[in-house]
C-alpha positions as CSV (number, residue, x, y, z in Angstrom):
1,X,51.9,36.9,6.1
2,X,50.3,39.3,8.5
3,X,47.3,39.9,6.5
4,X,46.8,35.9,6.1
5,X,47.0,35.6,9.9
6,X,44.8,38.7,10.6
7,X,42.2,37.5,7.8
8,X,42.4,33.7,9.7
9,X,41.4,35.0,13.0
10,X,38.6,37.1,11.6
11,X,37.4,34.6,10.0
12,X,37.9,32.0,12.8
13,X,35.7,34.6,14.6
14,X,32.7,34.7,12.8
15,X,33.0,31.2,12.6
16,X,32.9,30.9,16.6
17,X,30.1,33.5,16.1
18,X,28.1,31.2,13.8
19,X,28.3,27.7,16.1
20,X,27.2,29.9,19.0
21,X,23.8,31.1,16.8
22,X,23.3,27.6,15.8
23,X,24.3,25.7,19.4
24,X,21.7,28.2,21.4
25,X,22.5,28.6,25.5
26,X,21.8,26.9,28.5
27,X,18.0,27.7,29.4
28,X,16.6,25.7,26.4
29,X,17.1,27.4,23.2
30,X,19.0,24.4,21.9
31,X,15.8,22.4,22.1
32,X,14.0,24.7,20.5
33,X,16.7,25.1,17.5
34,X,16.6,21.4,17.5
35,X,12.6,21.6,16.8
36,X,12.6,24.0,14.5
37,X,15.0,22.4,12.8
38,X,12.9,19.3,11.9
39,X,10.7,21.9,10.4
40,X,10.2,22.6,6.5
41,X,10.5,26.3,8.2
42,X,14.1,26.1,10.0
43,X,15.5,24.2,6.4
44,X,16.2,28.1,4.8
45,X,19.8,28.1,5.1
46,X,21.7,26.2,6.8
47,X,24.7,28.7,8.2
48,X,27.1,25.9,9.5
49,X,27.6,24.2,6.2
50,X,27.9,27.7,4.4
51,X,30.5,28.7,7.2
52,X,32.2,25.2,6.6
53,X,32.3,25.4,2.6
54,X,33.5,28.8,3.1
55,X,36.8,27.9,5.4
56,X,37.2,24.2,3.3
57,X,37.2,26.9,-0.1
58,X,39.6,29.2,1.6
59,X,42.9,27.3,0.3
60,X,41.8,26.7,-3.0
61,X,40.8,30.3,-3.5
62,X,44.0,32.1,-1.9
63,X,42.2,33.4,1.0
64,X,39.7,35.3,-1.2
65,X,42.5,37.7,-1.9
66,X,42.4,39.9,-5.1
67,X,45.1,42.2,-5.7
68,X,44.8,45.8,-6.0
69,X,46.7,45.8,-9.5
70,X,43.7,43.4,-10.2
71,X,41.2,45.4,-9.6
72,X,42.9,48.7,-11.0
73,X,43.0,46.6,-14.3
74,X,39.1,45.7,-14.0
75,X,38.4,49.2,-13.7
76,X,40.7,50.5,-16.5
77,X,38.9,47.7,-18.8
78,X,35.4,49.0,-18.3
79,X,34.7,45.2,-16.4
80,X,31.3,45.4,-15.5
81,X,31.4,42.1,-13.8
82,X,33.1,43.5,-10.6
83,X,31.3,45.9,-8.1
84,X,33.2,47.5,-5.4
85,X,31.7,47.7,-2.3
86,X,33.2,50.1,0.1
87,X,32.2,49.2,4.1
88,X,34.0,51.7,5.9
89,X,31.3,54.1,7.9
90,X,29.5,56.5,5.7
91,X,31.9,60.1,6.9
92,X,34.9,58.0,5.4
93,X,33.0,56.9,2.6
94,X,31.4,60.9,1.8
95,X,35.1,62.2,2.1
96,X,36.6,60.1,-0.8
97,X,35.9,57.1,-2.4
98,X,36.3,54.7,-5.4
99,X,34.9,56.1,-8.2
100,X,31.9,53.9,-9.0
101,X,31.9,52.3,-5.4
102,X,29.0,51.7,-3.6
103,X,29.1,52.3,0.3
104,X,27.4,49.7,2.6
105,X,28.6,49.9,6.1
106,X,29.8,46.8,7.7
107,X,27.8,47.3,10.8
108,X,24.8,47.7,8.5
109,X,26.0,44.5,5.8
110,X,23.3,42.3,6.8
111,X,20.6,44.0,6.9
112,X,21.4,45.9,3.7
113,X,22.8,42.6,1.6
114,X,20.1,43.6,-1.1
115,X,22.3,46.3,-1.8
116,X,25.1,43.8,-2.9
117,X,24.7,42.5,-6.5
118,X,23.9,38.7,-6.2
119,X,25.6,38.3,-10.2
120,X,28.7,40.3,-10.0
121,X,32.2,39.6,-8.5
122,X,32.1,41.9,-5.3
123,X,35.7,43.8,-4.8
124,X,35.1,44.6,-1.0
125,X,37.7,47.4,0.2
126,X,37.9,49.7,3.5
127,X,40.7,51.1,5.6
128,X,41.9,48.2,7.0
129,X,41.6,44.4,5.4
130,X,40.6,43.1,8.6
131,X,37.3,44.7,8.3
132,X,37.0,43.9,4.7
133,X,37.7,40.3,5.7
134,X,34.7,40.4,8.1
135,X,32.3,41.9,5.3
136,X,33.7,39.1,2.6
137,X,33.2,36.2,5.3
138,X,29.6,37.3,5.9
139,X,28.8,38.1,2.2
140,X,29.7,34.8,1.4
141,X,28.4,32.8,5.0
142,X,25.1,35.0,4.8
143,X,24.8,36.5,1.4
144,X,26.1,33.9,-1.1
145,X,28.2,36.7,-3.1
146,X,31.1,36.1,-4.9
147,X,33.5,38.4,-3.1
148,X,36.9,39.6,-2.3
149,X,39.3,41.3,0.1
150,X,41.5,43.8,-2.4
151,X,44.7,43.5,-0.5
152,X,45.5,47.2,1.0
153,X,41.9,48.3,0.2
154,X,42.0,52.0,0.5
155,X,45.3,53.0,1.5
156,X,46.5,51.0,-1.8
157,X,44.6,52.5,-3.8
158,X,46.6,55.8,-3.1
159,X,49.7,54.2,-2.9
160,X,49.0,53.4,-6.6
161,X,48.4,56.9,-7.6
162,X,44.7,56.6,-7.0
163,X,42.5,59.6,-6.4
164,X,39.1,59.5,-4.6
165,X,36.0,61.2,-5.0
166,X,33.6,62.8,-2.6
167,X,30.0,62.4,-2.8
168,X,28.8,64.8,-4.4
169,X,27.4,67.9,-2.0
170,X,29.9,67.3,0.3
């Protein structure tokens, strides 16, 4: 129950964060994201409705929770269909990891989304879920991904026997 609460106000968050973007301030931005809007140029994406479709899927989808016993299972099978995408800071990441994992810092997530397969199931772990429920929410809002929180991320791992890898050179 605490990681669905924790996960809810994260995502209630970025939510807030995304209506702030899109509402503008006081000294005239909102007219200005009003025009643009009637623009063929300001029709890209439209980050409201993906941040609404994201929280209406949220039930139906058990939070966007995958178990780690899940994922230990994928990897066993050889499932090429799921990438793990570490976003703790790179130090963590260089210490021990995943095997197979690919780091993407969360500060750096947007920015680097090309870096996150578009056509895979994206197994998002880190030290606490908190921050992997940030990186999924934004993935999804910003990225259209297909991914996950692994419940425990990389404390569970261990706790299931797990080992990590360094980079190599470290």
């Amino acid at each position: 129950m605490k990681n669905e609460t924790l996960f809810l106000l994260v995502l209630l968050g970025l939510f807030v964060a995304a209506f702030s973007v899109q509402a503008g301030d006081e000294d005239g931005e909102m007219a200005e994201v009003e025009e643009m809007a009637e623009t063929d140029e300001a029709a890209e994406v439209d980050y409201m409705a993906e941040a609404d479709a994201f929280f209406m899927s949220l039930p139906e989808n058990n939070l966007l929770l995958m178990e780690m016993q899940d994922l230990i299972d994928a990897v066993d099978a050889g499932d090429e269909s799921i990438v793990i995408v570490d976003v703790r800071p790179a130090a963590g990441y260089d210490s021990g990891h995943i095997p197979a994992s690919i780091n993407v810092p969360f500060p750096e997530l947007i920015p680097n989304m090309d870096m996150v397969p578009e056509d895979k199931t994206i197994a998002v772990v880190c030290t606490f879920d908190t921050n992997s429920a940030f990186a999924v929410a934004a993935m999804r809002i910003f990225g259209d991904r297909d991914a996950w929180v692994v419940v425990g991320g990389i404390p569970a791992w261990l706790d299931a026997g797990r080992e990590l890898v360094p980079t190599e050179g470290m």
